[in-house]
N, C-alpha and C positions, 0 to 999 in steps of 0.2 A: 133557784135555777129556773132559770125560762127554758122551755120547748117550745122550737116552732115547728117541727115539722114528726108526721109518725115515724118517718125514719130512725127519727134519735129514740123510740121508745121501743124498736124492734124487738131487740134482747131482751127487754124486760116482759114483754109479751109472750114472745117464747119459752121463757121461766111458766111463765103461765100455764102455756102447754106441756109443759117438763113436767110441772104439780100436778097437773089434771090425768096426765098419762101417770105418770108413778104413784100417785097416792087417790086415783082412783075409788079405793075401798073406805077411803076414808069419809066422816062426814062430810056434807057440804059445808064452803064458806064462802065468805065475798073474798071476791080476788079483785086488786085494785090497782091498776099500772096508773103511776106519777112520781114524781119526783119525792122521794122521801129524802130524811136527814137520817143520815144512820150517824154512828156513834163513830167515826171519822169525817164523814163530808159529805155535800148532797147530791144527788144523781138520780136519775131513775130506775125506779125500781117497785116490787110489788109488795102490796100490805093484804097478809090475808089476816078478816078479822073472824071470829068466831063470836057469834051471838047467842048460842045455846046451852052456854054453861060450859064450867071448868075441867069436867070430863073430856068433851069436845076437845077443847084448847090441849088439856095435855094428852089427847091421842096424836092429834096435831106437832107438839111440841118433840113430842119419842120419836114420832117418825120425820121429822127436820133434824132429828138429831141435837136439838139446842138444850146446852147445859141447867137445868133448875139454879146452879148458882148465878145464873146468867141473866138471871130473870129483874125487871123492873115489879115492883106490884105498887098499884097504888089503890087507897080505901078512898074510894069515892061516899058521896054521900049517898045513893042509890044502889051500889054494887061494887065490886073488886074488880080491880082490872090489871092483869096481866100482860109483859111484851117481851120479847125475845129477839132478836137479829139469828140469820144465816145466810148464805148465800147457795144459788142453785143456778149450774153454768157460771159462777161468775157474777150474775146478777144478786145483790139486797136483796132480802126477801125479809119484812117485818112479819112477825106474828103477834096477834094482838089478840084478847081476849076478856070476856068478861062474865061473869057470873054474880049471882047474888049470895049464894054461898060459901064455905070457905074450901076449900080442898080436902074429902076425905082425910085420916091420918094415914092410911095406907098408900099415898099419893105422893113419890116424890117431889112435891112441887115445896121447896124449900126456898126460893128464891135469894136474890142477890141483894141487888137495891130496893129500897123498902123507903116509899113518900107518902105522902098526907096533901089530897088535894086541896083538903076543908080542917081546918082546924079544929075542935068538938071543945 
């Protein structure tokens, strides 16, 4: 999906501000207005990714509200990486995440789908 104009990325900008006002307390992370591909079709929308480990990502996670079955994980060869879908207003909202270790056991984080970037 092409964009030509900011108008078409408004809502998804506003999700922006929706994150930032409501989850506030939460760590920082990048927030990314673009057209993503969600697990229906592509549109714009934002990718917040978390770069500080998987604590981060599943405070993140609890507070989007997105199910741990729900979860993609894939074992990169440098780190794990975690994604989730929900929507805020309406708008996609990926969560994405990465760490180098695995998730506490006290850690819901049980995941869904489970891939293999690199074959070993």
């Amino acid at each position: 999906m092409s964009t030509t104009t900011l108008g078409e990325q408004a809502a998804a900008i506003a999700a922006c501000s929706v994150l930032a006002n409501r989850y506030a307390h939460l760590p920082a992370a990048d927030l990314k207005v673009s057209a993503v591909i969600t697990p229906h079709a592509v549109t714009q929308g934002v990718t917040v990714s978390v770069h500080d480990g998987l604590d981060v990502f599943e405070a993140w996670r609890e507070a989007l509200d997105i199910s741990p079955d729900s979860l993609t994980i894939q074992h990169l060869p440098s780190c794990l990486s975690l994604e989730g879908w929900t929507f805020t207003n309406g708008v996609p909202v990926r969560l994405i995440g990465y760490g180098d270790e695995a998730p506490a056991p006290t850690t819901p984080l049980t995941g869904g789908a489970h891939t293999a970037a690199h074959a070993v």
